[in-house]
C-alpha positions in Angstrom: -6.1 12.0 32.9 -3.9 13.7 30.5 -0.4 15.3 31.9 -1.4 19.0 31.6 -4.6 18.1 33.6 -2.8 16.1 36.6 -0.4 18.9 36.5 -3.1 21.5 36.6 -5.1 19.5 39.4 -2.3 19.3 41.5 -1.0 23.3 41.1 -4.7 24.1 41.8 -4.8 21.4 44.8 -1.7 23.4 46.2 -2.8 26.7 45.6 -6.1 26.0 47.4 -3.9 24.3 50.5 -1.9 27.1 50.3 -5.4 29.5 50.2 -7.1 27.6 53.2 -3.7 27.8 55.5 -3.2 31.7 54.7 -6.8 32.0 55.9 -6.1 29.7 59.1 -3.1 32.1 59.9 -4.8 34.9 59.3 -7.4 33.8 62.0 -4.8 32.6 64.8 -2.1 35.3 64.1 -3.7 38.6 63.7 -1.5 41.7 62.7 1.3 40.0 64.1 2.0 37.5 60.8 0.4 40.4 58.6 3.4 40.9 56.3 3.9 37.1 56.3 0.0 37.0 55.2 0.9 39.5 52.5 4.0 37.4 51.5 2.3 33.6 51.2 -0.4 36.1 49.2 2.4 37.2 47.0 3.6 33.6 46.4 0.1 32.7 45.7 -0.2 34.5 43.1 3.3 33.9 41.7 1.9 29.9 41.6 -1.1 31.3 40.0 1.0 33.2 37.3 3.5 30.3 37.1 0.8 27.4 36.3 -0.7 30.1 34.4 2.4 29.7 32.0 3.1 26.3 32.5 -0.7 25.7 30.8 -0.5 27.9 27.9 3.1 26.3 27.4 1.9 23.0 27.8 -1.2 23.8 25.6 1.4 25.4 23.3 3.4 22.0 22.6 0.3 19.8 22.9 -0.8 21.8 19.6 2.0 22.1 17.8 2.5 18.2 18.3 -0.5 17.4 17.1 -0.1 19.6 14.1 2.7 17.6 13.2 1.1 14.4 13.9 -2.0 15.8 11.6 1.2 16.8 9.0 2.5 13.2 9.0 -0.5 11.3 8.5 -1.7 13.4 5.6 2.6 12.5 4.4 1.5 8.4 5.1 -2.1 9.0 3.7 -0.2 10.6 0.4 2.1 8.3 -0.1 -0.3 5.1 0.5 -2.5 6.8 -2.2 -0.1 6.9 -4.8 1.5 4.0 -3.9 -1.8 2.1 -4.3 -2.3 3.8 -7.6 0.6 2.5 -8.7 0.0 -0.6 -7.7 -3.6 -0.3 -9.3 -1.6 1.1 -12.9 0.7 -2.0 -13.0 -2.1 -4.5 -12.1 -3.8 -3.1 -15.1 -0.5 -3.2 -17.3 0.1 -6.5 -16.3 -3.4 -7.6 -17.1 -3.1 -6.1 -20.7 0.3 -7.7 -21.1 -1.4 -11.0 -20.3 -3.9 -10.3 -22.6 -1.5 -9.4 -25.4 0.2 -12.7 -24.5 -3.0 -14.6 -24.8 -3.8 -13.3 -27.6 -0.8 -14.3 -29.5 -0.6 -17.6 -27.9 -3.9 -17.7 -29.5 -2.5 -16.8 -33.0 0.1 -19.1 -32.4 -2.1 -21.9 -31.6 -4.4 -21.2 -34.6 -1.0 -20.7 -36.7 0.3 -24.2 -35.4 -3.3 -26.0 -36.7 -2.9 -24.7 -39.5 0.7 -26.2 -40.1 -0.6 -29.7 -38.9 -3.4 -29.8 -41.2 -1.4 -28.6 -44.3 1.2 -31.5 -43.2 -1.5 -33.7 -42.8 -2.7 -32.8 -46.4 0.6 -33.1 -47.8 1.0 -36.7 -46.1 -2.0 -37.7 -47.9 -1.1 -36.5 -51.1 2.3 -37.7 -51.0 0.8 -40.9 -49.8 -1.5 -40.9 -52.7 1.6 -40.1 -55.3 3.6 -42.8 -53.8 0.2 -45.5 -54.5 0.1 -43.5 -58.1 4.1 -44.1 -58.0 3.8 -47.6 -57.3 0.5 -48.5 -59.8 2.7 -47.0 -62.6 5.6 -48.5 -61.7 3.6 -52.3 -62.0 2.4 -51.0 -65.0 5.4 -50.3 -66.8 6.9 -53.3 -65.3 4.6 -55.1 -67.4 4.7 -53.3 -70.1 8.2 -53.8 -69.8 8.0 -57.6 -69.7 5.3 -57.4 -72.0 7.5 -56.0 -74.5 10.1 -58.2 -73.5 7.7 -61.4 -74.4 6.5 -59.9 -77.7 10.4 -59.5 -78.8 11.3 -63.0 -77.7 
C-alpha cells in the first residue's frame, strides 16, 4: 500500500471514528452537548479539507517525481544510444583498419615472395656463372699450359 493510500485510509478511518462518536453523543447528550456537536462537526470537516490538501499535495509531488524520473530515463536512454553508436562506429572503424592492415600485410607478403624468388633466381644464375667461371678458367689453364708445352 503506497504512503498517500495508508495516509488516506487512516484520515478516512479517523474521520469515520470521529463521525460514529459525534453520532453516539448526539444520542446520549441531547441539546445539552449541541454546540459541542456543532464543533466536533466543524473539525470534521476541517480533517475533511485538510486530507483533502494533503492528497492533492501528495498527488502533486508523486507526479512531479515521476515526471522527473520519466525525464532521467529518457537522459540514460539517450546517452546509452549514442554511446552504443559510438561504440558500433569504432567497431566498424576498427574492422576497416584491420582490413587495411590485412591487406597490406598481404601486399607485403606477396612483395616479400617476390624478393625470395628473384634471389633465388639470381643464386642460380650466379651459381651457373661461377660453374661457367670455373669451366673457362680450366680451359684457359690449359690453353695456358698448352701454350706453355708448344713453346718448350
Amino acid at each position: 500500500m503506497t504512503e498517500r493510500n495508508r495516509t488516506h485510509v487512516g484520515v478516512e478511518d479517523a474521520a469515520l471514528k470521529a463521525s460514529a462518536k459525534l453520532e453516539e453523543l448526539r444520542a446520549r447528550s441531547g441539546s445539552a452537548l449541541s454546540s459541542q456537536l456543532t464543533r466536533l462537526e466543524h473539525l470534521e470537516g476541517e480533517l475533511s479539507r485538510r486530507v483533502a490538501e494533503l492528497t492533492a499535495e501528495f498527488d502533486s509531488r508523486s507526479a512531479a517525481a515521476e515526471a522527473d524520473h520519466a525525464a532521467q530515463r529518457d537522459a540514460l536512454a539517450a546517452e546509452v544510444q549514442d554511446l552504443q553508436e559510438r561504440l558500433h562506429q569504432a567497431e566498424a572503424s576498427g574492422q576497416s583498419q584491420v582490413g587495411d592492415l590485412e591487406q597490406q600485410l598481404a601486399s607485403a607478403r606477396q612483395e616479400l615472395e617476390q624478393l625470395r624468388d628473384e634471389l633465388a633466381s639470381r643464386n642460380d644464375a650466379a651459381s651457373h656463372d661461377s660453374e661457367e667461371t670455373a669451366r673457362l678458367q680450366r680451359e684457359l689453364n690449359d690453353a695456358v699450359e698448352n701454350n706453355a708445352a708448344l713453346q718448350a
